[in-house]
N, C-alpha and C positions, 0 to 999 in steps of 0.2 A: 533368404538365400536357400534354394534347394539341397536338399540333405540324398545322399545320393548312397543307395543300399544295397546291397547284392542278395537274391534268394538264391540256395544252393538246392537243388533237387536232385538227390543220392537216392540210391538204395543200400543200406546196413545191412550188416550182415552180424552174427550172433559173436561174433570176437570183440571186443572194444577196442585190443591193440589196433585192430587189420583197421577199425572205424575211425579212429585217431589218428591214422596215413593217411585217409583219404578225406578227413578235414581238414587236416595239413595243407595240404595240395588244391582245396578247393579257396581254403582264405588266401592260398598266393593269388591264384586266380585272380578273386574279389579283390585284391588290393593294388593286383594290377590294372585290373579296371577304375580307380580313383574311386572304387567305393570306403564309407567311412564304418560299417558297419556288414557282415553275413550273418545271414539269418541260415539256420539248420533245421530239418522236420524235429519233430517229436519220434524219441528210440532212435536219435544218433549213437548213442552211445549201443544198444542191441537191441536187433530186431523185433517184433513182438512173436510170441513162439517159442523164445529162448527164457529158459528158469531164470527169472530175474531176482529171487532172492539172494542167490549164491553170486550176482556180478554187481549187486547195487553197490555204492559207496556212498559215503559223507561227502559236503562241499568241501572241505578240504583234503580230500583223497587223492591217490593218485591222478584218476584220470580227470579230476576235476584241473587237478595242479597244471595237468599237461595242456590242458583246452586254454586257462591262464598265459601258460608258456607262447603259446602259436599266436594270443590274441598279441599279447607283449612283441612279437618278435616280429607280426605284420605291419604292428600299432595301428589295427581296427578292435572295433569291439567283437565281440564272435557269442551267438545266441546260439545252441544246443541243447536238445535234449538227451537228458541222463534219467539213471533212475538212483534215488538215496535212501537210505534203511527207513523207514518209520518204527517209531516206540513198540505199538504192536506186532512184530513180525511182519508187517506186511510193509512195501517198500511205497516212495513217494513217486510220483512220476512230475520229474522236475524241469524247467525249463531257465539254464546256467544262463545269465546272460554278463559277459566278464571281458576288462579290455580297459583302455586309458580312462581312469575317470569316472568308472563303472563297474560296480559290483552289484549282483542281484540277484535272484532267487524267485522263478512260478512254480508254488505245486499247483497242479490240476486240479480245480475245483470238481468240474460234473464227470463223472465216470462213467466208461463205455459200458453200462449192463443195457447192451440192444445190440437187436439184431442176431441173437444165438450167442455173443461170446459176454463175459463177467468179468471188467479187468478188476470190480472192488473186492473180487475173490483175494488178488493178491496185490493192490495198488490201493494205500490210502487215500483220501480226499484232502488235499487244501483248503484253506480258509479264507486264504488274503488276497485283496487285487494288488497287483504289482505293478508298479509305473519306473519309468528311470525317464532321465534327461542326457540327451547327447545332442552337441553341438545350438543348445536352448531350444529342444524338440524334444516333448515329450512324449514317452514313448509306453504302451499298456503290453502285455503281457498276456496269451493267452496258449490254449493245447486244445486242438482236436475236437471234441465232442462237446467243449464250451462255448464251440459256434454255433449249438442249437438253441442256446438260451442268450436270448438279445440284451439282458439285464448287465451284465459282465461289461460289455461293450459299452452301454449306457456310462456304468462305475467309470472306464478308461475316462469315457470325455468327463465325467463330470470331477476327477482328478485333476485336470489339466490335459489329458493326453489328445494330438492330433492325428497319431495313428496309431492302430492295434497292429502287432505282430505275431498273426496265427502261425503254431508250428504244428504238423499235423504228420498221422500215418491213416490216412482215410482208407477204411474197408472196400473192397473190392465189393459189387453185384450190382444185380438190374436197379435199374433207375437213382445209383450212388452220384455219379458224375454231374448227372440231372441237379439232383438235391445241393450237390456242393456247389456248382455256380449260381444255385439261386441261395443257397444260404451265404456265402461270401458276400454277396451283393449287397442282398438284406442287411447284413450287421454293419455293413460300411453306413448303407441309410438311417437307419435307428437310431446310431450314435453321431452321424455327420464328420466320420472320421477314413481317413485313406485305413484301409484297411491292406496287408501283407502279407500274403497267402502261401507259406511254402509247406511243401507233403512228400513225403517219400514218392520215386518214381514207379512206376511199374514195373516190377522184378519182370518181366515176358520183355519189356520193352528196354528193359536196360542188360539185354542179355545175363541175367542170374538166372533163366528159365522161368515157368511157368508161378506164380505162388504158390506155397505148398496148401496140399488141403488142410481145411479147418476152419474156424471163424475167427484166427486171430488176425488183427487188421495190417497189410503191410502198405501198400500203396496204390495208386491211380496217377501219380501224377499230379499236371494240370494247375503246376503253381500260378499266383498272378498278382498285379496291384491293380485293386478295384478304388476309384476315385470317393471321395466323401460325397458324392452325387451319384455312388453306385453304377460308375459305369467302368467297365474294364478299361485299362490304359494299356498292360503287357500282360502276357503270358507264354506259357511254355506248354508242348506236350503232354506227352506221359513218358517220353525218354528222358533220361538224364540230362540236366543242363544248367547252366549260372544266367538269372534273369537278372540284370544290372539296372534300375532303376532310379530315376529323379522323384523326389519328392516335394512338393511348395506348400511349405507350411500354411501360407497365404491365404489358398486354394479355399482350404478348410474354415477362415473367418469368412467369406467370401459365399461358401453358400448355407452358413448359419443364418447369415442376415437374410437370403431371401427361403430358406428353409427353416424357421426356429423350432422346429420338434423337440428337441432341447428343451427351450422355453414355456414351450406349451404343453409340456405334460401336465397333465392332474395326478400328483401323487398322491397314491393312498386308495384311489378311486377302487371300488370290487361292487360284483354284481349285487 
């Protein structure tokens, strides 16, 4: 039976209250659509730009409590990024994923030092791959700058998981847009898993004005569901907008058998 998911494509803004209204209002959306689950980018909780040591919290924090509250009160799940203290002063950059049935936690593995900005100046690394189950769909966990490394994705399926759920704040510049629909692509192929692509939208295009200058990454847009055959099914823009999507778990046995990449790896293999 298809698992039917909503990606919410916002642009955040450096307040968590102000970002907490308008997830609000985006899970009514999504669960008015009969989706069972909304997916959030990565820096729901505040934008990148903003001192994130001074707004980070614990999973049981406030604004973690309140994302809990919205998920309880739609009865979908709701996947968010926040940011939480790490041990050494420097904070986690986490992805909440909370709602009937479902409690869970991604921190960010690979970290953004490219491209001119340094988030491991002030964002620890994670360790763990993260899976959950909803509705007997399992589901991997990933942020941003982890969709350059195919391994992660590989870990989803080789957990059980049929699809990865990227939350992302992808950097603006020449040839960015380029790279993320071929890197979306790619990882849905490597793993043979639907892959779920949602990114902050384009501050210009969702009237916030232009992004401010600097290298911190805020958006482009251009969320999507890319097929485990790597071929796009939906997407959206670079304007704000809720992409509502079916998912067939099915799909995913279906071109294992005639694709076993999976299978056929040689692990261990180096030059």
């Amino acid at each position: 039976m298809p698992l039917r998911i909503a990606l919410s494509q916002i642009t955040t803004g450096p307040d968590p209250a102000s970002n907490l209204d308008l997830l609000r209002r985006e899970t009514q959306r999504a669960a008015e659509a009969g989706a069972r689950l909304v997916a959030f980018p990565e820096a729901t909780m505040a934008c990148f730009g903003t001192r994130l040591g001074p707004l980070a919290e614990p999973l049981d924090g406030p604004w973690a409590t309140e994302v809990r509250q919205i998920a309880r009160d739609s009865g979908l799940v709701v996947v968010a990024g926040m940011f939480t203290p790490a041990p050494d002063g420097r904070v986690t950059n986490t992805l909440l994923a909370t709602g009937p049935g479902v409690e869970a936690a991604y921190d960010k593995i690979h970290l953004y030092d490219a491209f001119g900005f340094r988030e491991s100046d002030t964002v620890a690394p994670g360790t763990q791959v993260v899976t959950f189950d909803l509705d007997g769909v399992r589901i991997g966990l990933a942020t941003c700058y982890d969709v350059r490394f195919p391994e992660l994705f590989r870990a989803h399926a080789d957990a059980g998981a049929v699809v990865s759920l990227l939350s992302v704040s992808w950097g603006a510049g020449p040839g960015k847009l380029e790279q993320w629909e071929l890197l979306t692509r790619a990882r849905a192929l490597d793993a043979t898993v639907w892959l779920a692509a949602v990114g902050q939208a384009d501050p210009a295009a969702s009237g916030a004005g232009p992004a401010p200058a600097g290298s911190a990454p805020t958006g482009i847009g251009h969320s999507a569901l890319i097929g485990p055959d790597g071929t796009v099914r939906e997407r959206l823009e670079a304007a704000p907008g809720l992409l509502v999507v079916d998912i067939d778990p099915e799909e995913v046995t279906t071109v294992r058998r005639t694709v076993s990449v999976l299978d056929n790896r040689k692990l261990g293999v180096r030059p």
